[in-house]
C-alpha positions in Angstrom: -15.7 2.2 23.3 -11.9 2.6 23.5 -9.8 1.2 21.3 -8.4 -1.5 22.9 -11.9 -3.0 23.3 -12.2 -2.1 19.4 -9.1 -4.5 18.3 -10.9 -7.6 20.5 -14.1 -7.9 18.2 -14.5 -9.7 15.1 -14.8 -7.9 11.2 -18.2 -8.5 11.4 -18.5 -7.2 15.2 -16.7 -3.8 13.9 -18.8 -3.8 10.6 -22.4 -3.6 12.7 -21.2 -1.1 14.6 -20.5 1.0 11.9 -23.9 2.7 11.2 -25.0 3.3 15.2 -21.7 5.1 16.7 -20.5 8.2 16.1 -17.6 10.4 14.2 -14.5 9.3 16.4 -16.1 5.7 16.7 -16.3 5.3 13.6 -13.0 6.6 12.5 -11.5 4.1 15.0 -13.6 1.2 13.6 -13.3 1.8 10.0 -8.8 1.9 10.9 -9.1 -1.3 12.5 -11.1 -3.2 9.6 -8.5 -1.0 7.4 -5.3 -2.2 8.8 -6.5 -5.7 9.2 -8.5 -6.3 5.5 -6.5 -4.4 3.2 -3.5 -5.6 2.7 -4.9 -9.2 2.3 -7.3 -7.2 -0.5 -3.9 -5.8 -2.1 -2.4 -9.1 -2.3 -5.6 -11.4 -3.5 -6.0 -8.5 -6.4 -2.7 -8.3 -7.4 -2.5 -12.0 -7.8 -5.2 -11.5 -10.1 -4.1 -8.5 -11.9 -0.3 -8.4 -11.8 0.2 -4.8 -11.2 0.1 -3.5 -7.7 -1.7 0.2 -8.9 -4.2 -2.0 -10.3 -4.7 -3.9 -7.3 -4.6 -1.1 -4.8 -7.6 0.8 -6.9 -9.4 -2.2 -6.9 -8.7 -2.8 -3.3 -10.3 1.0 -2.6 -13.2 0.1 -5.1 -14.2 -2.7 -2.6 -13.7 -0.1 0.4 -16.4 2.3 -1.4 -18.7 -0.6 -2.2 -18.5 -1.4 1.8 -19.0 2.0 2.8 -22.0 2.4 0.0 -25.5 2.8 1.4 -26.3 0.3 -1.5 -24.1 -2.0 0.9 -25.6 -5.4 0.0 -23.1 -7.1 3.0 -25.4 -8.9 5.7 -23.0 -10.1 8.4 -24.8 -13.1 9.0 -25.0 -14.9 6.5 -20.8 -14.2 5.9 -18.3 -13.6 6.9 -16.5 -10.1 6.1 -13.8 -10.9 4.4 -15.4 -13.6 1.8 -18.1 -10.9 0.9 -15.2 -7.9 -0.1 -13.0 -10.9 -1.4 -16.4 -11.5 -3.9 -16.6 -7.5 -4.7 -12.6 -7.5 -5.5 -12.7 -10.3 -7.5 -15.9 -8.9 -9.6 -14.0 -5.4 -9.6 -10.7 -7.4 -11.0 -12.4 -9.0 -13.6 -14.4 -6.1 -14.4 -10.8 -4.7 -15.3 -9.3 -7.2 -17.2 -12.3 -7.4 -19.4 -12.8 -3.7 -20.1 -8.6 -3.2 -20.5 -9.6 -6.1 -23.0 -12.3 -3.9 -25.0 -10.6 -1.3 -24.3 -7.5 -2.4 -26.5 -9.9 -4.3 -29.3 -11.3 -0.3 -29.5 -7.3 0.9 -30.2 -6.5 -1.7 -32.5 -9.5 -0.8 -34.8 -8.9 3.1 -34.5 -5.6 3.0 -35.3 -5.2 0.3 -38.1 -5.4 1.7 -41.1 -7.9 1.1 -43.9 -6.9 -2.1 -45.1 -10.1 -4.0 -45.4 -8.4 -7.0 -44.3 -6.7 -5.5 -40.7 -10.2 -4.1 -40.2 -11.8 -7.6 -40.8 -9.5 -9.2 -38.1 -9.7 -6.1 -35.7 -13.5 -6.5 -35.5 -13.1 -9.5 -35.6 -11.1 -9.8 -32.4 -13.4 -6.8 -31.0 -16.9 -9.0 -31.9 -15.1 -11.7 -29.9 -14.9 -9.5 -27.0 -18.2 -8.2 -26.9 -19.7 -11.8 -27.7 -18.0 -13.1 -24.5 -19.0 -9.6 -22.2 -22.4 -10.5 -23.7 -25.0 -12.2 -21.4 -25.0 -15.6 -21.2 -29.1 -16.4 -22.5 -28.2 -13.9 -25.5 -24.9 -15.6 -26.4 -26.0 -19.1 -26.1 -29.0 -18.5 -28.8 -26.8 -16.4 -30.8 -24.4 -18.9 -31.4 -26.9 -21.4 -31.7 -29.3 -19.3 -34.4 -26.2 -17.4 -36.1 -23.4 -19.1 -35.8 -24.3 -22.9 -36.1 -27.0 -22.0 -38.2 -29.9 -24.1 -35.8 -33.2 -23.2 -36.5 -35.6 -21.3 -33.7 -37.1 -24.4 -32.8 -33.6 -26.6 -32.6 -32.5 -23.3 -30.3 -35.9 -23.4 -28.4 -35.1 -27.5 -27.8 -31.3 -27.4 -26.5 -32.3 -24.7 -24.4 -35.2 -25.3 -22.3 -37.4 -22.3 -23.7 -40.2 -21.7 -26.1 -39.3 -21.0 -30.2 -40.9 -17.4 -29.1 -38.0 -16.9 -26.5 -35.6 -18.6 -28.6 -36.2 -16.4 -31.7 -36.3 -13.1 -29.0 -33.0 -14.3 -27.5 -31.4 -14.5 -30.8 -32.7 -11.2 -32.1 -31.8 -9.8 -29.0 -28.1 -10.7 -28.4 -27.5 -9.5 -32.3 -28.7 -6.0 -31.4 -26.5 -6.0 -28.4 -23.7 -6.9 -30.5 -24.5 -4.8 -33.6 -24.3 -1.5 -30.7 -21.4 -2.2 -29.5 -19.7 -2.8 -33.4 -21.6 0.0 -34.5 -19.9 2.7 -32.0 -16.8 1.1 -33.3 -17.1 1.9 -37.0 -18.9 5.8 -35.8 -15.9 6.7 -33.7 -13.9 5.6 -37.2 -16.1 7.3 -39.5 -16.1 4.5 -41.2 
């Protein structure tokens, strides 16, 4: 197909083509979804992350994911755009949330031993990793150890058996405790 008849199909059109056509082809196809998609990326992900380096490497993220064979994109059911607007966004917050942990981690290595700064810096780390947590672990967690509800009161409020509840609970504390416990290792703590 020459290129002119390229530009006249739709993202979706370009994208299904992608796997069946050949070097040249697809070097044409891939420019034209490029020139037309990424710019809009740039923009949507630097609205989210406020720097434009960020929101470029996020933009190219979302390039790889659609150029993945793990591709989970089925132009049928949407349309191209939406679907690597979806996989920037993810990326983005992906970002944001490990720049979070990421500076929870500095402010604990470099405070100094002060038992109260290390309170508030694990603190403020926990936090983090409570809310990266998953959400069935976090709700019983907060339920068992923070408010202090028995198994059965957890079991009630959230649909599931004292069994899960008590599993749940147990479960979102280890993920918490291995995520505080590489803290204090990496401070020798």
């Amino acid at each position: 197909m020459c290129t002119e008849e390229l530009e006249r199909l739709s993202d979706e059109d370009l994208y299904r083509g992608l796997a069946e056509c050949d070097r040249p082809e697809f070097e044409a196809r891939y420019a034209i979804l490029f020139d037309r998609l990424h710019q809009r990326l740039v923009h949507a992900a630097s609205l989210r992350l406020n720097e434009h380096e960020d929101a470029e490497d996020v933009a190219c993220d979302t390039w790889a994911c659609l150029l993945s064979p793990r591709c989970t994109y089925n132009p049928d059911r949407s349309k191209l755009y939406t679907w690597m607007y979806r996989v920037m966004r993810n990326k983005s917050v992906d970002l944001v949330r490990r720049r979070m942990t990421e500076h929870a981690y500095a402010g604990l290595l470099t405070a100094e031993c002060n038992p109260d700064e290390w309170t508030l810096a694990l603190g403020a780390a926990a936090g983090h990793f409570l809310a990266d947590m998953p959400p069935r672990l976090r709700h019983a967690v907060l339920l068992h150890c923070v408010e202090g509800k028995d198994y059965d009161t957890v079991a009630a409020l959230s649909g599931i058996s004292p069994r899960q509840a008590r599993y749940r609970a147990n479960a979102g504390m280890l993920w918490l405790r291995a995520r505080v416990s590489v803290i204090l290792e990496a401070a020798r703590f």
